[in-house]
N, C-alpha and C positions, 0 to 999 in steps of 0.2 A: 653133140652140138658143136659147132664148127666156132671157130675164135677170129677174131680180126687182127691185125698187124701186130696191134697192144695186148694182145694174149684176152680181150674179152672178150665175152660170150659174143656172139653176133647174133642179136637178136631179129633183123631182117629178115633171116633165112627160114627162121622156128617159127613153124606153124602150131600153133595152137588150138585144140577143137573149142577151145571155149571164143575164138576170134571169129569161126566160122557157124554158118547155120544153113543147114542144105547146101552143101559145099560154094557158099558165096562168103566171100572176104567179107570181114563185119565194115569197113568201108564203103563198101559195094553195095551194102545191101539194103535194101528201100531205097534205089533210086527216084526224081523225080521228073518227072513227064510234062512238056510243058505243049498246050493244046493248040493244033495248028486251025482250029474250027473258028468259022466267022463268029461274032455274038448275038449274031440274029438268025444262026442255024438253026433250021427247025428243031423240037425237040420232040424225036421220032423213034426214040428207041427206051425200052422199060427195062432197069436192069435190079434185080433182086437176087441179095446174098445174105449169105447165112458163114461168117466166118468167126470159129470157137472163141469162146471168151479166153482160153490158153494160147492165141496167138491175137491178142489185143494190138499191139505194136501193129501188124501187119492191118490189122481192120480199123486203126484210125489212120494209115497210111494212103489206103485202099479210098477210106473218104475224101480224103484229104487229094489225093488225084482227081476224084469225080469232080468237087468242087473247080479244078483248074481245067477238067471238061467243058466247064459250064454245064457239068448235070444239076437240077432240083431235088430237094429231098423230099419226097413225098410224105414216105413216113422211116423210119430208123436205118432200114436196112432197103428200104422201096427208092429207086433214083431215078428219072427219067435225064434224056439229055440226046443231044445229037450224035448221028451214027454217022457211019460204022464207028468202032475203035479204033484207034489206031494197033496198026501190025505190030509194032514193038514193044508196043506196051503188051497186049494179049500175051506175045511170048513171053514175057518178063515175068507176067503171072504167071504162066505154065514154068518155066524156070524157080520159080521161090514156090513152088506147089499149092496157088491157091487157084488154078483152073478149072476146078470142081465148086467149087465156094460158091459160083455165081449163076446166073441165068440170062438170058438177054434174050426180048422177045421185041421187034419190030410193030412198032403202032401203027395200025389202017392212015390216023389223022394225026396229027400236031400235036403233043400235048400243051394245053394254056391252064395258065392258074386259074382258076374259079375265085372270085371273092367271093366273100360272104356278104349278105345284106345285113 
């Protein structure tokens, strides 16, 4: 370990595995994404994920974006919202390895809430 001027340790330099997680700085990691979509953009795209209960952090991170999508929760893990993604975000996800997690299928029409009577 390298020392600084005053003979301490320099802890700047020491990396840590417990600091990192899939080689991202625990700083870095769960960045958030802030949505360049109108509020009245259709809601044209269905996306459904399945992300392990051993990486919770990352799956209430995960809603927690879609919500500043302006996605709907349909049901737990069901989202609809406007499309595409954005570019940066997908890779971010392919970067932190939850690219597999999820699905994204293209709606024919709009999705609109339905009330109930």
């Amino acid at each position: 370990m390298s020392v600084n001027l005053f003979g301490l340790p320099n802890v700047d330099n020491y990396k840590s595995k417990k600091n990192t997680q899939k080689g991202i700085p625990k700083r870095q990691y769960l960045q958030s994404f802030i949505s360049s979509f109108n509020k009245n953009a259709p809601k044209n795209l269905l996306l459904i994920y399945d992300i392990p209960e051993g990486r919770k952090k990352e799956r209430d991170w995960f809603r927690r974006q879609l919500r500043n999508f302006d996605f709907a929760m349909i049901q737990k893990s069901v989202w609809v919202g406007p499309s595409p993604l954005p570019e940066d975000f997908l890779n971010y996800l392919k970067r932190i390895g939850l690219q597999k997690e999820f699905k994204t299928f293209k709606l024919a029409k709009s999705y609109t809430k339905q009330s109930t009577p």
